[in-house]
KOLLUM-791278 format. One record per residue: residue in one letter; z, x, y of N, C-alpha, C, O in turn. Coordinates in steps of 0.2 Angstrom, whole numbers, padded with zeros to 4 digits, always signed. Each point is the difference from the previous one (the first is absolute). Example, Ala and Ser with C-alpha at 12.3 -4.5 7.8 and 13.67 -1.06 7.14 Angstrom:
a+0039+0066-0028+0000-0004+0006+0000+0004+0006+0003+0005-0001 s-0007-0007+0006+0001+0004+0006+0003-0004+0005+0001+0003+0006 
***
This chain:
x+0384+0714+0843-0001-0007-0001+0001-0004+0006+0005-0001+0003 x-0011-0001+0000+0000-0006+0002+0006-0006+0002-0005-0004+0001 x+0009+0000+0000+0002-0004+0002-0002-0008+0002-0004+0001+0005 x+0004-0007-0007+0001-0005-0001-0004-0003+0009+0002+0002+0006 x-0007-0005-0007-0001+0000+0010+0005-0006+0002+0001-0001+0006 x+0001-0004-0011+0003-0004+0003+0004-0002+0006+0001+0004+0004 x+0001-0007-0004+0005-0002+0006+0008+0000-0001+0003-0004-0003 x-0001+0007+0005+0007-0001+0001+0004-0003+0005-0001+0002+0006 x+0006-0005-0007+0004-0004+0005+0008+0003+0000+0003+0004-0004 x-0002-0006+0011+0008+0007-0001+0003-0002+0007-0002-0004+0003 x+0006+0007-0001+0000+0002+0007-0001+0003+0004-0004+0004-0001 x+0006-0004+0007-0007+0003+0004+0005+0004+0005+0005-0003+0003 x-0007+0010-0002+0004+0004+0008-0005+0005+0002-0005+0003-0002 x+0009-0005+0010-0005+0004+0003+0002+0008+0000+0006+0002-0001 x-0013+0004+0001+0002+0006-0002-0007+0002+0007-0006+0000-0001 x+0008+0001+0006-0004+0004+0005-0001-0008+0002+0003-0005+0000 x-0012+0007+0002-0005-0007+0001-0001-0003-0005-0002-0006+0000 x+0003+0009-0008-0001-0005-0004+0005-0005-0004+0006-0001+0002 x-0009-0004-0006+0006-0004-0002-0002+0001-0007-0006-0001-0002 x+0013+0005-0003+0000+0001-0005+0002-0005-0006+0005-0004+0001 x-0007+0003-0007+0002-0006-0005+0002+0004-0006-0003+0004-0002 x+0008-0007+0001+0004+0004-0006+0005-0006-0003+0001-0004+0004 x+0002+0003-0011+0006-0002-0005+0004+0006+0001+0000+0004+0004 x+0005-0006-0009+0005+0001-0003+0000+0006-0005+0005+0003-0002 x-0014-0004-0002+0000+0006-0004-0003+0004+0004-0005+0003-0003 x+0006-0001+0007-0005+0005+0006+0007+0002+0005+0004-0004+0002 x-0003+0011-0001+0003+0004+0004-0001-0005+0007-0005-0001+0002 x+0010+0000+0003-0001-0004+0005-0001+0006+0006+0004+0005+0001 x-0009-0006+0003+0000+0004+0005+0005+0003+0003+0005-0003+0000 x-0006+0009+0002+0007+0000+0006-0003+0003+0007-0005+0004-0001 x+0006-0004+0004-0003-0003+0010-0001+0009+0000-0005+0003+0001 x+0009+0000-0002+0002+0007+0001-0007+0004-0001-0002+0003+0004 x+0000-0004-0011-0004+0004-0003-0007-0003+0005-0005+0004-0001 x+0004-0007+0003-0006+0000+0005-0002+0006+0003-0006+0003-0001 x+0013+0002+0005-0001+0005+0000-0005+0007-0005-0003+0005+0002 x+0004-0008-0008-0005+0005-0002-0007-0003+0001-0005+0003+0002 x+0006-0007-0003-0010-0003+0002-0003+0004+0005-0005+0004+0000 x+0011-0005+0006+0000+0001+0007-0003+0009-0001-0005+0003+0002 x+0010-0001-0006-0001+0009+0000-0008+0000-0002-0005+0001+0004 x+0004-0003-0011-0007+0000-0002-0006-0002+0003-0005+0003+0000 x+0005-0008+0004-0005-0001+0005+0000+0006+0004-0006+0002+0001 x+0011+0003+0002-0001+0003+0006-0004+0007-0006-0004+0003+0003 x+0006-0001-0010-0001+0005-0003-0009-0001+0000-0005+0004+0001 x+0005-0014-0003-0007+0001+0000-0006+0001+0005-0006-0001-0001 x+0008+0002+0005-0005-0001+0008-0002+0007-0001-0006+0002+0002 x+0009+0002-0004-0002+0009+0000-0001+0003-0009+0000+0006-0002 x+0000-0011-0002-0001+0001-0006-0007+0000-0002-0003-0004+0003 x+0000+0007-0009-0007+0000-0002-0001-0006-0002+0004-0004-0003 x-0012+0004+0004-0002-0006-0004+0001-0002-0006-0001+0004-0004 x+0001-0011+0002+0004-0003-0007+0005-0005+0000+0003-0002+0005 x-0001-0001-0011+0002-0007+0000+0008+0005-0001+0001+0006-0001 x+0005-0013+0000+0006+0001+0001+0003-0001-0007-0004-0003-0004 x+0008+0005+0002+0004-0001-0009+0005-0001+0002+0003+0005+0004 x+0001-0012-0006+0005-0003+0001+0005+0002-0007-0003+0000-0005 x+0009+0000+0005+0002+0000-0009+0007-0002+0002+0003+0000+0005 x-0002-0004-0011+0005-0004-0001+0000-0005+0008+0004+0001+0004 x-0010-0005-0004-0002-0003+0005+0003-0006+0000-0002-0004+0004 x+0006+0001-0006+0003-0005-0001-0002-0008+0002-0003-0004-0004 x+0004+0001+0009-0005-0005+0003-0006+0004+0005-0005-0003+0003 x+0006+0008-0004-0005+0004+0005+0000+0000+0008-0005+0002+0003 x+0009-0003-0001+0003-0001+0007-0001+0007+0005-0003-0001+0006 x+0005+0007-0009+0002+0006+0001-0008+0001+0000-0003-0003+0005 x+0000+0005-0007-0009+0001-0002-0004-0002+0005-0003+0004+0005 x+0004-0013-0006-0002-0003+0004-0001+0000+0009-0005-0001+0004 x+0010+0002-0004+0003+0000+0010-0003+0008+0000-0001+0002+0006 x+0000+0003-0012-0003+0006+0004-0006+0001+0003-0002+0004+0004 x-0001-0008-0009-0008+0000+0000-0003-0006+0005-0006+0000+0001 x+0012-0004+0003-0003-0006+0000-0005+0001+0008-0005-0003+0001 x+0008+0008+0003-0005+0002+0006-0004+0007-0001-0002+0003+0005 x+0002-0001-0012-0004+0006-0001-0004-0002-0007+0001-0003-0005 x-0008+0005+0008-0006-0002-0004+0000+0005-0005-0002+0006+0001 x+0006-0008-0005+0001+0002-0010+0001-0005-0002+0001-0005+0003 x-0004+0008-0011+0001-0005-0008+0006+0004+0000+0002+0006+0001 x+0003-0013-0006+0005+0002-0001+0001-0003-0010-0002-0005-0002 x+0006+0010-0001+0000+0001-0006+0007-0002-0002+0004+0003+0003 x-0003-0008-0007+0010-0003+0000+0000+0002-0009-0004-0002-0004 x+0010+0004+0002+0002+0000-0004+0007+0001-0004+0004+0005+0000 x-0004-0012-0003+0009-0002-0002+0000-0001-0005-0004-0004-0001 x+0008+0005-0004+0001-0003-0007+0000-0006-0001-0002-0002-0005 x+0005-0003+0009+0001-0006+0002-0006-0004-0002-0005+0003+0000 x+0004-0009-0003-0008-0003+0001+0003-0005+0005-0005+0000+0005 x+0010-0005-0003+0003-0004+0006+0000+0006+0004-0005-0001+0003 x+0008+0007-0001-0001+0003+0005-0009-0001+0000-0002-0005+0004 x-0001+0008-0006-0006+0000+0003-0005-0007+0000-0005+0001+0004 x+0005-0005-0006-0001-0006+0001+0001-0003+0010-0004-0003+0003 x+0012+0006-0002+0001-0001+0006-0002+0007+0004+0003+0000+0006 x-0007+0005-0008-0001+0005+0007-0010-0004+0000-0003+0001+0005 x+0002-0004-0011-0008-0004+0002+0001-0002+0003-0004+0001+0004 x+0008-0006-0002+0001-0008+0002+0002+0002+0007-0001-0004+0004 x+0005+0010-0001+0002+0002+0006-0005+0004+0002+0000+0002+0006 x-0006+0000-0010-0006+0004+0005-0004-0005+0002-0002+0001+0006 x+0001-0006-0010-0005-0005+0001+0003-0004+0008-0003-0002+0005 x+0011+0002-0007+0002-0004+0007+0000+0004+0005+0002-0002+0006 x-0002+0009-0006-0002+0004+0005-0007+0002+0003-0002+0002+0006 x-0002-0003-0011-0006-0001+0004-0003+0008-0004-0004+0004+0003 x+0006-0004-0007-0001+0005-0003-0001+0003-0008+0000+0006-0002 x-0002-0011-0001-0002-0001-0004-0006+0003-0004-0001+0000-0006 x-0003+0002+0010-0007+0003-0002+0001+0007+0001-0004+0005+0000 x+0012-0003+0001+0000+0009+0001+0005+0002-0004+0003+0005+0001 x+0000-0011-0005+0008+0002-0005-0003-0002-0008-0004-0005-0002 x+0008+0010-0002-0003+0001-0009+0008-0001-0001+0004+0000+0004 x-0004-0001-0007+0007-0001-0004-0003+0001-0008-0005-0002-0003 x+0010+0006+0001+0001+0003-0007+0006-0003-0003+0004+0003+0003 x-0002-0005-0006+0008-0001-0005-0001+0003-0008-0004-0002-0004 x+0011+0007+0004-0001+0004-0003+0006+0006+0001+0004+0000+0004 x-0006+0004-0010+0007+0005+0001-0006+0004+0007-0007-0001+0000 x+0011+0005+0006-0002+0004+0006-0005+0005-0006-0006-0001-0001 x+0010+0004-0003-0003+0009-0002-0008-0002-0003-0004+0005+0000 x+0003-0012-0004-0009-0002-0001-0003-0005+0005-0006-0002+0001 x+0010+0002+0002-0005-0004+0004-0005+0000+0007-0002-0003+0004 x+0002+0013-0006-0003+0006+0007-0004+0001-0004+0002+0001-0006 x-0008-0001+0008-0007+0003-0003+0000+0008-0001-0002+0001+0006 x+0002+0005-0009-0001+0006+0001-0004+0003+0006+0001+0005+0004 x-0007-0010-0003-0004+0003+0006+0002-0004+0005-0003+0000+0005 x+0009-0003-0005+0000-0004+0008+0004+0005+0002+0004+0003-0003 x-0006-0005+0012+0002+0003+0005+0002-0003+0005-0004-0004+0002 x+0012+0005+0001+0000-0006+0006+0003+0005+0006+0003+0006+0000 x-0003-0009+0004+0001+0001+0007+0007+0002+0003+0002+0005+0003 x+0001-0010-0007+0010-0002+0000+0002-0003-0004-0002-0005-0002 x+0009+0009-0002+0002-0006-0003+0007+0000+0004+0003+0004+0003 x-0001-0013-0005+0007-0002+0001+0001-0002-0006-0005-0002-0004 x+0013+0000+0003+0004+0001-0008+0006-0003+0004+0003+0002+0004 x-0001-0010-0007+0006-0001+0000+0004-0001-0007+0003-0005-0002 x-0002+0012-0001+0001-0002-0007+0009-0003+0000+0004-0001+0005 x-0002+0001-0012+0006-0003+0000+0004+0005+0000-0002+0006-0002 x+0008-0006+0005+0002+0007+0001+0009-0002+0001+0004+0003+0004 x-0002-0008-0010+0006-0001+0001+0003+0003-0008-0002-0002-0006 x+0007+0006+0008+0002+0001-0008+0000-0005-0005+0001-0006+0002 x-0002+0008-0009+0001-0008-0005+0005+0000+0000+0001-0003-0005 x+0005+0005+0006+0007-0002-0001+0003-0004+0006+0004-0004+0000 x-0007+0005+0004+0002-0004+0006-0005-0007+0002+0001-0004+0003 x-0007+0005-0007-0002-0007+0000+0002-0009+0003-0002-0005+0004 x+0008+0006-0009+0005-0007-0003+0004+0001+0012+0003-0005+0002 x-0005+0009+0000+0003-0002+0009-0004-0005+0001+0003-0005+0003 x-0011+0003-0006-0005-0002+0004-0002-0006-0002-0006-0001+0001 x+0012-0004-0005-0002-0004-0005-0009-0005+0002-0004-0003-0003 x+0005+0003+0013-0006-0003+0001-0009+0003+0000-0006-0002+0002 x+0007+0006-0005-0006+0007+0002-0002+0000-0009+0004+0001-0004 x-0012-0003+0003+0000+0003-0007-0001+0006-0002-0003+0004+0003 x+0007-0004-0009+0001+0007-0003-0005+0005+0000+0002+0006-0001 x-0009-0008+0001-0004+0005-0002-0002+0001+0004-0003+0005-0001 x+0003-0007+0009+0000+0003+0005+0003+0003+0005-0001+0002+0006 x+0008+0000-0010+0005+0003+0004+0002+0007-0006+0000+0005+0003 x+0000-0005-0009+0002+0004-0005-0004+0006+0002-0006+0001-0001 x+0009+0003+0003-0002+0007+0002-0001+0004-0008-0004+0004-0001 x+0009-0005-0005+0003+0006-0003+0006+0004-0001+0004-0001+0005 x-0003+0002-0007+0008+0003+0000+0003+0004+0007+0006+0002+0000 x-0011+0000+0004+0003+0003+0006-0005-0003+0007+0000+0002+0005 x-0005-0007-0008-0002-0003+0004-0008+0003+0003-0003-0003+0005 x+0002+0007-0007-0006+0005+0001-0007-0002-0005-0005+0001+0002 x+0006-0004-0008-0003+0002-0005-0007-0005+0001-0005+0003-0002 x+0005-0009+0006-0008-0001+0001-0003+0003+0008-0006+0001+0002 x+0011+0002-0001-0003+0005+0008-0002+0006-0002-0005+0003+0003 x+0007+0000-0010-0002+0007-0001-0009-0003-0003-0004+0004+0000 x+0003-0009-0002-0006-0002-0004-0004-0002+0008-0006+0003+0001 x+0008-0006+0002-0004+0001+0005-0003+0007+0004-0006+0002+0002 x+0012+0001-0001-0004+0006+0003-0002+0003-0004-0002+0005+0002 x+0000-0006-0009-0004+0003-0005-0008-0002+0002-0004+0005+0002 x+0003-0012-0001-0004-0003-0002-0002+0001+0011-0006-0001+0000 x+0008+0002+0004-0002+0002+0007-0002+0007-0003-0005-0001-0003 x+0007+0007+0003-0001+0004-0001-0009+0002-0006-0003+0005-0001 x+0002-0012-0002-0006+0003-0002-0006-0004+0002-0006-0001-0002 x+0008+0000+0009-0004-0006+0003-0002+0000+0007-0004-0002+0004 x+0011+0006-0002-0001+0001+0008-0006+0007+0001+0001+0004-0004 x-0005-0002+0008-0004+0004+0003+0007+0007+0002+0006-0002+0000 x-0008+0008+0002+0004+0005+0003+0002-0004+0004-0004-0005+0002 x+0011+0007+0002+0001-0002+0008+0003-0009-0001+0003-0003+0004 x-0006-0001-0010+0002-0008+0000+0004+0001-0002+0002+0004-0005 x+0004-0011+0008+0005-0001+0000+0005-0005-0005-0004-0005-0001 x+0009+0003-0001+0002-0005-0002+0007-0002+0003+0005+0004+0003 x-0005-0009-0003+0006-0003+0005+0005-0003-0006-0003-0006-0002 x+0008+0007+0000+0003-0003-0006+0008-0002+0004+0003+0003+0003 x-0003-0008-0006+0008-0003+0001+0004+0001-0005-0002+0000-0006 x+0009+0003+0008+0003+0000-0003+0008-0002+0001+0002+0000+0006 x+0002+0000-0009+0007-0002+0002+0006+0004+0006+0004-0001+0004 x-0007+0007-0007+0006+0005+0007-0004+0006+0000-0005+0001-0004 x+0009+0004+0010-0003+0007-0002+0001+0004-0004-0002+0006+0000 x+0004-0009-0007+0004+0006-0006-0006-0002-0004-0003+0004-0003 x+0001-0010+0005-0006-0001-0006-0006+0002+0002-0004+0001-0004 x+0001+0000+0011-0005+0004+0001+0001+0007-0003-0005+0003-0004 x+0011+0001+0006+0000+0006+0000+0000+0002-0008+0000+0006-0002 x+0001-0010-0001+0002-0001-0007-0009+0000-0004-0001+0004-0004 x-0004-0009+0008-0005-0001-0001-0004+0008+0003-0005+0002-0003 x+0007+0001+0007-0005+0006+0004+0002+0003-0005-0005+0001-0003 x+0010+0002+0000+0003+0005-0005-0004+0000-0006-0001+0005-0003 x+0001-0010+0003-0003-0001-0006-0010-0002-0002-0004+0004+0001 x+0003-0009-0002-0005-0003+0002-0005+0003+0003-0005+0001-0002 x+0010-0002+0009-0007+0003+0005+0000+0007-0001-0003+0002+0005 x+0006+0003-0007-0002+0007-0001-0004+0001-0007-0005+0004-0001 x+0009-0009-0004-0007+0002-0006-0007-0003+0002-0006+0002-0002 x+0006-0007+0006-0008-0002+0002-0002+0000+0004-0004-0005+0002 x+0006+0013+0005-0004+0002+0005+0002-0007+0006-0005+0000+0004 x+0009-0004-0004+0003-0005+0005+0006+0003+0003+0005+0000-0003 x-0007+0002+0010+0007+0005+0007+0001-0008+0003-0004-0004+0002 x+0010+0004-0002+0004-0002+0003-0002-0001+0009-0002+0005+0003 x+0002-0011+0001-0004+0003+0005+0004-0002+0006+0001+0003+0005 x+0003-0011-0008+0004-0003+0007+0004-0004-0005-0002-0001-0006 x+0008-0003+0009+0005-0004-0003+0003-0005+0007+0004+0002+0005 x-0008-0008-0006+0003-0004+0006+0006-0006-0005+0000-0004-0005 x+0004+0005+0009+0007-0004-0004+0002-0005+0004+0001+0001+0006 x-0002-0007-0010+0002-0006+0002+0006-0005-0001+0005+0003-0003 x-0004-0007+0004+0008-0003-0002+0000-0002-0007+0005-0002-0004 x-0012+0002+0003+0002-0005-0011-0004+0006-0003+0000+0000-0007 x-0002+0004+0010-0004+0007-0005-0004+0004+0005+0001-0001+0006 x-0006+0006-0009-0001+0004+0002-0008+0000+0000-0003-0003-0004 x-0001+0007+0007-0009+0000-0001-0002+0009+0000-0001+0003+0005 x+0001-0002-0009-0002+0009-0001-0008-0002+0000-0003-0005-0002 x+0001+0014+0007-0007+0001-0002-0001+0004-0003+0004+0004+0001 x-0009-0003-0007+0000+0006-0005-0008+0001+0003-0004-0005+0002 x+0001+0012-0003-0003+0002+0004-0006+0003-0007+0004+0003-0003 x-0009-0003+0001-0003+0003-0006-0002+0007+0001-0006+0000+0003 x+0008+0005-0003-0003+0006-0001-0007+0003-0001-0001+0006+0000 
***
């Protein structure tokens, strides 16, 4: 499903070169995760040809800043329809608008059987639902991990795992190294995704899962 092209109005920060627009119903950027963009641009320069798959894209920032000096289409997809409303409204203001799709929607329908992408990055929610209530500023649906905080990250590398090419990669955020290691044990062993790198940062973590 498609998204609303309208405009939305919000606040505005800067993330890299870009200036990002988001509310209060929308996960608010954090400076930090630039860093994954950063990785994913460098994966893409030696990655095969094909467009990018963003999930749980949120205002799209993360996506965005990867693609923004690397000639790809990129593919967003959030459950959110305010989230994605604001990853349109942030391509158009990036000047990139004729190379971002935005999907809203559950992630696990919103992959085509036959598509194929290049990269994906994933900043799903990845906070226990019992610890939720620390974040009273953050909406819930995009912080609620699950009961251990895994449970939209394991659907993510589901849905990389039938979409990345041999050798493609996925770059998923997550909250510490128990929950990557928790995700390669599991997950990425029943869906051929190795483990490949874990860069740890002060408010989380960015693992690469490698597709077999």
């Amino acid at each position: 499903m498609t998204p609303d092209h309208g405009t939305a109005t919000g606040e505005q920060i800067a993330f890299g070169p870009l200036t990002i627009t988001f509310d209060e119903r929308v996960l608010r950027p954090r400076a930090w995760t630039a860093a994954q963009s950063e990785w994913a641009a460098q994966l893409l320069r030696d990655a095969p040809a094909g467009p990018v798959l963003e999930l749980c894209a949120g205002a799209g920032q993360i996506g965005l800043l990867a693609v923004h000096d690397e000639d790809r289409q990129l593919v967003c997809v959030d459950a959110n329809p305010v989230a994605c409303a604001y990853t349109l409204q942030n391509a158009a203001a990036a000047g990139l608008g004729d190379r971002v799709e935005v999907r809203n929607g559950d992630l696990s329908a919103m992959v085509g059987d036959d598509e194929r992408y290049a990269l994906v990055v994933a900043d799903p929610p990845w906070v226990p639902a019992a610890d939720t209530g620390r974040f009273p500023e953050d909406p819930r649906l995009a912080i609620d991990g699950g009961s251990d905080g895994t449970v939209v990250a394991v659907a993510c590398v589901e849905v990389a795992a039938g979409h990345l090419p041999p050798g493609g990669s996925l770059l998923l955020q997550l909250g510490n190294v128990e929950q990557v290691d928790t995700i390669a044990a599991t997950a990425g062993a029943a869906h051929g995704m190795t483990l490949d790198s874990t860069r740890v940062f002060e408010r989380g973590v960015v693992a690469r899962f490698v597709r077999g």
